[in-house]
C-alpha positions in Angstrom: 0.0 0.0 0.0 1.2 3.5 -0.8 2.4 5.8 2.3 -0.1 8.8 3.3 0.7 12.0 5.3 -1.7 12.6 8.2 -3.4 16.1 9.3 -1.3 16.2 12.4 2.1 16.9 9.5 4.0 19.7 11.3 5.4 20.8 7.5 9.2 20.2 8.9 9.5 18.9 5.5 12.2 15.6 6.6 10.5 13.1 4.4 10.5 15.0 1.0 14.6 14.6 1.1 14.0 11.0 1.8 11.9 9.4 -0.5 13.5 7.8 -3.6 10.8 8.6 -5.9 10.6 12.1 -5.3 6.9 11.5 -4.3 6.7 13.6 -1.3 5.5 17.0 -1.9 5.0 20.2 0.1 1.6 21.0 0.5 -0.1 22.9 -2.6 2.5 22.5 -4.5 1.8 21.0 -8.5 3.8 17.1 -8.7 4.9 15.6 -12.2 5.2 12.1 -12.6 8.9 12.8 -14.2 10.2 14.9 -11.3 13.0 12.7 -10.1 12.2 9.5 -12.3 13.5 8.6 -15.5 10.0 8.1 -17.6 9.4 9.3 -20.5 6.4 9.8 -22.4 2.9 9.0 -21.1 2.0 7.4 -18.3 -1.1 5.7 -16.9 -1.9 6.6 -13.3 -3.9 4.7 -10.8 -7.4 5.9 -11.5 -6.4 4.7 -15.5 -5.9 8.4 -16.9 -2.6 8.4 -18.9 -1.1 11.8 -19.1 1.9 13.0 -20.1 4.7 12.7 -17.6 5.4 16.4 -17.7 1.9 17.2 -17.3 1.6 19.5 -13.6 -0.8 17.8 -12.1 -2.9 19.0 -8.9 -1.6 19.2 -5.2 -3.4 16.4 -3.2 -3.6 18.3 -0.3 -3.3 21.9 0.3 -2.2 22.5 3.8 0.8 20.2 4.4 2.9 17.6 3.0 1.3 14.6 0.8 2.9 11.8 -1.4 1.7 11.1 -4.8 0.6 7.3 -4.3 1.3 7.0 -8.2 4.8 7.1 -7.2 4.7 5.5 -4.1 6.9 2.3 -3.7 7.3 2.4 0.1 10.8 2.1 -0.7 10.5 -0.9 -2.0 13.5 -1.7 -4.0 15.4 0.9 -2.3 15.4 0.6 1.4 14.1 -2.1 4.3 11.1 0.1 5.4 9.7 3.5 4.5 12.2 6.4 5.0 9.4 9.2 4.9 8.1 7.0 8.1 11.3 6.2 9.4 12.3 10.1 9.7 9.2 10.9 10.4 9.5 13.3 13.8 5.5 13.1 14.7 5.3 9.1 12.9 2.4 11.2 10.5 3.6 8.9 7.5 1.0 5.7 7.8 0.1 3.1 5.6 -2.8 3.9 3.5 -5.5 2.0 4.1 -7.3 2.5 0.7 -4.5 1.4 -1.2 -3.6 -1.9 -0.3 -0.7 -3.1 -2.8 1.5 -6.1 -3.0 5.5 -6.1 -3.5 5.6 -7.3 -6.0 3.2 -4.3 -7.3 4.9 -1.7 -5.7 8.4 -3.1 -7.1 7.0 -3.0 -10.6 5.6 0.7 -10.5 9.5 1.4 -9.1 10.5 -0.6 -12.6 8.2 1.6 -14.5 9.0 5.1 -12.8 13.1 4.1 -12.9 13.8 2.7 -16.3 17.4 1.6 -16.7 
């Protein structure tokens, strides 16, 4: 499952640093799928609208820190557990709940979003 920011974020801003996706973003801020991957092109996001991977797309939350669960891995690939969560200085960085994902899921969207 993809990592979500709680309402009790105190904007410190440790996680964004952290994540290997570059999925993290400071609240109201546009995200890209291409900032800080290597895909090209189009790509199809969760809810099955492909857009281009420049495309700004819209903040997910306005008043602190979310992460794009299209780019989510939870690390996987990268690290033993979730760095947002393990840097995390008020553990606001939680399992989502409503996006219940396998490894080897979350491994393949880190194949997609980091082509080699």
């Amino acid at each position: 499952m993809a990592i979500f920011i709680t309402d009790d974020c105190i904007n410190c801003g440790a996680c964004e640093m952290e994540c290997p996706n570059n999925a993290i973003y400071e609240g109201g801020v546009e995200w890209a799928i291409q900032d800080g991957t290597q895909v090209k092109g189009n790509y199809t996001l969760e809810n099955g609208k492909t857009v281009n991977v420049a495309d700004p797309l819209n903040p997910i939350q306005e008043d602190y820190y979310f992460i794009a669960p299209d780019k989510c891995t939870e690390c996987k690939g990268f690290h033993d557990e979730p760095q947002c969560a393990a840097v995390c200085p008020v553990d606001c960085c939680l399992p989502d709940p409503d996006r219940v994902e396998t490894t080897e899921e979350l491994l393949a969207r880190k194949d997609r979003l980091h082509l080699e």
